[in-house]
Structures are given as C-alpha cells and as structure tokens.
C-alpha beads as a LAMMPS data file, in Angstrom:
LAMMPS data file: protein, C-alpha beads

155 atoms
154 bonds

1 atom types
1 bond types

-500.0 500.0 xlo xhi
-500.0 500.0 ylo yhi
-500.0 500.0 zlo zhi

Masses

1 110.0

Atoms # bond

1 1 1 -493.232 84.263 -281.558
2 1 1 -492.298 87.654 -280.094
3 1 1 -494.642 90.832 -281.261
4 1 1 -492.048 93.329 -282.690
5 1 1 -492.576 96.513 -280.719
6 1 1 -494.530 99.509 -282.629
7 1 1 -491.550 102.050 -281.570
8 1 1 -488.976 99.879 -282.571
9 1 1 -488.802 99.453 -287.148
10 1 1 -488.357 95.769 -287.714
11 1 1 -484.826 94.117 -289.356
12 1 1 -485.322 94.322 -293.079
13 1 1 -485.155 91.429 -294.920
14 1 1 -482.476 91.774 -297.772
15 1 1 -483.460 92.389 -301.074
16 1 1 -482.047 91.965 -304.725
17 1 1 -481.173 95.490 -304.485
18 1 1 -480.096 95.062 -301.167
19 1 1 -477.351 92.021 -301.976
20 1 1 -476.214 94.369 -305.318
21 1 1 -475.557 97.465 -303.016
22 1 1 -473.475 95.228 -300.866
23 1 1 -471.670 93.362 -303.626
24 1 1 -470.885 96.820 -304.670
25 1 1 -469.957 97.844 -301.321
26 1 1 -467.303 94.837 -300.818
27 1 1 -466.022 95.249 -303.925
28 1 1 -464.908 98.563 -303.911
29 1 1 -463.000 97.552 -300.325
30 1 1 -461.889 94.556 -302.465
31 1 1 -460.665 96.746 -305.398
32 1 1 -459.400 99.397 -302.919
33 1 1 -457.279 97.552 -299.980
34 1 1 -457.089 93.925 -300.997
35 1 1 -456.581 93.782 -304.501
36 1 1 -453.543 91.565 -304.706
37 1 1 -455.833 88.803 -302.619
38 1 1 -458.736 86.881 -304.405
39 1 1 -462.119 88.633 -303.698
40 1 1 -464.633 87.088 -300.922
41 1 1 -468.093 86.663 -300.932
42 1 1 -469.623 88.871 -298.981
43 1 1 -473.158 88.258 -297.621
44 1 1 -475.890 89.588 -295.443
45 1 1 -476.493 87.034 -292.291
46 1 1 -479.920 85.854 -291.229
47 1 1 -482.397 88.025 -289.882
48 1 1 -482.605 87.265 -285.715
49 1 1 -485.030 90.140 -284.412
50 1 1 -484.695 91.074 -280.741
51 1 1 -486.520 93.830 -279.158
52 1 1 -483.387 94.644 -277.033
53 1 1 -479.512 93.968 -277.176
54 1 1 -476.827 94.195 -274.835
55 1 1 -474.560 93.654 -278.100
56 1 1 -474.382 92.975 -281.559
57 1 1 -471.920 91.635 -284.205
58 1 1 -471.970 93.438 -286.837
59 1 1 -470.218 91.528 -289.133
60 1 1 -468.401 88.067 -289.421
61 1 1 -465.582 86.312 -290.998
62 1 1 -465.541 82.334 -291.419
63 1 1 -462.294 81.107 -291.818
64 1 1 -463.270 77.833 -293.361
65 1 1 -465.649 79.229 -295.913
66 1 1 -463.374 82.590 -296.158
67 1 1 -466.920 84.096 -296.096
68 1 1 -467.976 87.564 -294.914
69 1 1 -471.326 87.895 -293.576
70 1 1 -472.821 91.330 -292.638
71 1 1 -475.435 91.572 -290.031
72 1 1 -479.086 92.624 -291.861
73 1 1 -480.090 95.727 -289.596
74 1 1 -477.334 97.180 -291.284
75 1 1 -479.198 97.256 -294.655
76 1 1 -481.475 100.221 -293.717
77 1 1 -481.143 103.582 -295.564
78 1 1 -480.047 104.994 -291.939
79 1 1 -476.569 103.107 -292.243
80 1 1 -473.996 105.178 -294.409
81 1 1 -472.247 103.102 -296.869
82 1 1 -468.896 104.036 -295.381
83 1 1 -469.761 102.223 -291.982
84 1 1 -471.132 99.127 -294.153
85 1 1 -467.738 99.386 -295.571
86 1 1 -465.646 99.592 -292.875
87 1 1 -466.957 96.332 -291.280
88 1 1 -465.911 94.317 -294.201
89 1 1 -463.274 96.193 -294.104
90 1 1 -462.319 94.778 -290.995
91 1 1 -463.286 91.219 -291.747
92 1 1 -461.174 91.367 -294.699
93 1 1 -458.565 92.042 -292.525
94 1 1 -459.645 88.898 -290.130
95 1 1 -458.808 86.709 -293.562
96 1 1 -455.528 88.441 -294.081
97 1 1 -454.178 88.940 -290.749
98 1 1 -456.139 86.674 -288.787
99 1 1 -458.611 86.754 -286.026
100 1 1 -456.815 88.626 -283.228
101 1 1 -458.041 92.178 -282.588
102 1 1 -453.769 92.897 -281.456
103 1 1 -451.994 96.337 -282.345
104 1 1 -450.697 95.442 -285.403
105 1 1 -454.457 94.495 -286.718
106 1 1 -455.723 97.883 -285.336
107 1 1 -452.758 99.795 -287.198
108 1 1 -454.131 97.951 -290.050
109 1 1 -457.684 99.117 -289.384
110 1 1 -456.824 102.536 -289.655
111 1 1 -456.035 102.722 -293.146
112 1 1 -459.260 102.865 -293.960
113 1 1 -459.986 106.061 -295.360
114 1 1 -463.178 106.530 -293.875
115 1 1 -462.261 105.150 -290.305
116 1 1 -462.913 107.793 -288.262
117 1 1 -466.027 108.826 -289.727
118 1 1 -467.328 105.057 -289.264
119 1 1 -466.125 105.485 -285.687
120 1 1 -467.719 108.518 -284.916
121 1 1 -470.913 107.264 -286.816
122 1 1 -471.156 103.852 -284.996
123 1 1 -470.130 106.286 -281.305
124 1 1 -473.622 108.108 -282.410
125 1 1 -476.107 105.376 -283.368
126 1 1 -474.994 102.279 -281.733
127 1 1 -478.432 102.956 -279.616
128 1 1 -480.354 102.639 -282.553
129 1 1 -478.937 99.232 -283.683
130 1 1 -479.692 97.828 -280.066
131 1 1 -483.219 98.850 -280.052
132 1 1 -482.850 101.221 -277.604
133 1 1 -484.116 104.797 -277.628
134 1 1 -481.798 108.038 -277.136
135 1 1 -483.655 108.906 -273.979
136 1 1 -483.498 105.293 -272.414
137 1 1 -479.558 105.500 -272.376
138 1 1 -479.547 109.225 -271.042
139 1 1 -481.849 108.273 -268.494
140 1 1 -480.030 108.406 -264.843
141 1 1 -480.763 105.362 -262.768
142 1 1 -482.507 105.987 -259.528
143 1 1 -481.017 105.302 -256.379
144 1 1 -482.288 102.112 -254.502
145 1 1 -484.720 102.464 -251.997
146 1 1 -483.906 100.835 -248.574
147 1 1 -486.748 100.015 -246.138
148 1 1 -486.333 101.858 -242.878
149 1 1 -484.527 100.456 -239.921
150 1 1 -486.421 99.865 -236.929
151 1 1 -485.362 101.503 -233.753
152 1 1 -485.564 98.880 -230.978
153 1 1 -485.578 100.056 -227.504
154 1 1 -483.510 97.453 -224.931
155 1 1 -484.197 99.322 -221.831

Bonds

1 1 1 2
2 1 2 3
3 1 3 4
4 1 4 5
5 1 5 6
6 1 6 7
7 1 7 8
8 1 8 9
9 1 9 10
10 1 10 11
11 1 11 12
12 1 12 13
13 1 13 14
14 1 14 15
15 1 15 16
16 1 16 17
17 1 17 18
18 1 18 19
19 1 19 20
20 1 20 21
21 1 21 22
22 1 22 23
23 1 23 24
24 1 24 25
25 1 25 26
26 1 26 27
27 1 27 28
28 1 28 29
29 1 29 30
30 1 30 31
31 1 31 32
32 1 32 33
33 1 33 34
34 1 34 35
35 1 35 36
36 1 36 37
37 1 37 38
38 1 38 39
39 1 39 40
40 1 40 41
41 1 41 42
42 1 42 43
43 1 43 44
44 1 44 45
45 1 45 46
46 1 46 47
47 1 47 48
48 1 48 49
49 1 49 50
50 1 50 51
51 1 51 52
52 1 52 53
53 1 53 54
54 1 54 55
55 1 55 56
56 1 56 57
57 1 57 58
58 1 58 59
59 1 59 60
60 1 60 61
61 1 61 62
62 1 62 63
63 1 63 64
64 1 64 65
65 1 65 66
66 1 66 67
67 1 67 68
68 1 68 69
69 1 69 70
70 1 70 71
71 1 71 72
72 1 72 73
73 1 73 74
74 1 74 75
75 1 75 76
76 1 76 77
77 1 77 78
78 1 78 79
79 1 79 80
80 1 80 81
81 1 81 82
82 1 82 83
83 1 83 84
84 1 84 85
85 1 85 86
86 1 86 87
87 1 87 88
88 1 88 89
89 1 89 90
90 1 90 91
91 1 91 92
92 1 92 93
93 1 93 94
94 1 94 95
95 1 95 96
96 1 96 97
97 1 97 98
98 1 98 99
99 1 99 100
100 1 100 101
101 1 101 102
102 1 102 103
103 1 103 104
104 1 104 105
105 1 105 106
106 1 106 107
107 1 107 108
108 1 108 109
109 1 109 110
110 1 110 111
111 1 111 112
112 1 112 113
113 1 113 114
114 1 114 115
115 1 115 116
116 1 116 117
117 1 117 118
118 1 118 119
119 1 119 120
120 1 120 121
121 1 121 122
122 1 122 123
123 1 123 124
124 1 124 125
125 1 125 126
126 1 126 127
127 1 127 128
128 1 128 129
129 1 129 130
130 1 130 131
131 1 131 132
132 1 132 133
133 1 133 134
134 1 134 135
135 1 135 136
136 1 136 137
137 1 137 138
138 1 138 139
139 1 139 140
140 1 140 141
141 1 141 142
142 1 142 143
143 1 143 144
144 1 144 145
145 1 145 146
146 1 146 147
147 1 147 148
148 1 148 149
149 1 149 150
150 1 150 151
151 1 151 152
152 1 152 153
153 1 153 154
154 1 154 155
C-alpha cells in the first residue's frame, strides 16, 4: 500500500454531512436547469488516492443507472460549491443530451450561471487536484545534456 506523501492532504472520505451538502448541491441544479426531468441521484465515487495525476475525472454519468457520481477530492472545504455544481451540471446534461462533448452540448454548458467562474476556478487549482505543487508546474525543464563528441584525428 502506497504511503500518502506528508506535503500532499489525503482524499477525504465522504461524510453524512458530506453526502447532505451534495444532495443539496444537485438539487438546486436539479430545481434550477432540469426541473421538467425526474431528479438523479447524485453520489460521491470511491476514494482512489494517487500521489500524482496526469488527469482526473471529475465527475461521471452512467447511462444505465442514470447515476451521477462526483469524484471525492472534490469534497474538501477548498472546492467552491459553484464548481461542485457545475460538474453535475454537466453530467446532467450527459443524461439529457447525451454523451458527446459537440457544440450544441457546450452551448448548453454555458447556461450555467456560474460557468465562467467554475472555469476560471478549475484554470487556477487544477494543480492542486493532481497533487502537484504550484512551483512543480512553473518549474522550466532543463535542457538535456549531451556527452561530448570525440574529435578523431584520420591523418
């Protein structure tokens, strides 16, 4: 089992009060942008801890359960409840428009009210959510160091 790093704060797990604040969460988007479609239960996923990521889903939609699930690292006091929101958000609109990220879906995506906050938020923090520090993404990669030709002499 991997030793969680001492500069890195481990995935919570998701509370009582965790699983009310997103219930809350998804149903104001419910109540706000898809009232005339049954509400969905919307979860947090299991907790996978990496040190590192190259990625990370944020959220999901399962078409055959018509379930939501919301990736745990999210349920930190860090995340504003307006970014939480906008990913179900946009996995309500996976259910209702279905799951191809095309123009029409992005025109969609827009009406959130919040959406360029949640963009601007998520342009500002995504290092934090990969486990990486600030200064490890503004750090500039050195060059490679090549091993000296040797001069041969043919003469």
């Amino acid at each position: 089992m991997p030793v969680p790093r001492s500069d890195t704060p481990p995935i919570p797990l998701p509370t009582a009060a965790a699983r009310q604040y997103l219930e809350s969460l998804a149903d104001e988007v419910h109540r706000t942008y898809f009232a005339k479609y049954p509400p969905l239960p919307v979860r947090w996923g299991q907790q996978i801890s990496r040190k590192r990521r190259r990625s990370i889903r944020l959220g999901s939609y399962n078409h055959h359960t018509t379930e939501i699930r919301i990736h745990p690292i999210l349920s930190t006091s860090t995340v504003p409840a307006i970014f939480i929101q906008s990913v179900i958000h946009h996995e309500y609109l996976h259910h209702v428009l279905g799951p191809h990220h095309n123009r029409r879906f992005h025109q969609h995506e827009r009406t959130f009210r919040y959406h360029r906050e949640a963009q601007e938020w998520i342009r500002r923090n995504l290092f934090l959510l990969l486990g990486r520090k600030k200064s490890e993404l503004k750090r500039v990669p050195t060059p490679p160091v090549f091993p000296q030709a040797t001069q041969v002499a043919l003469f």
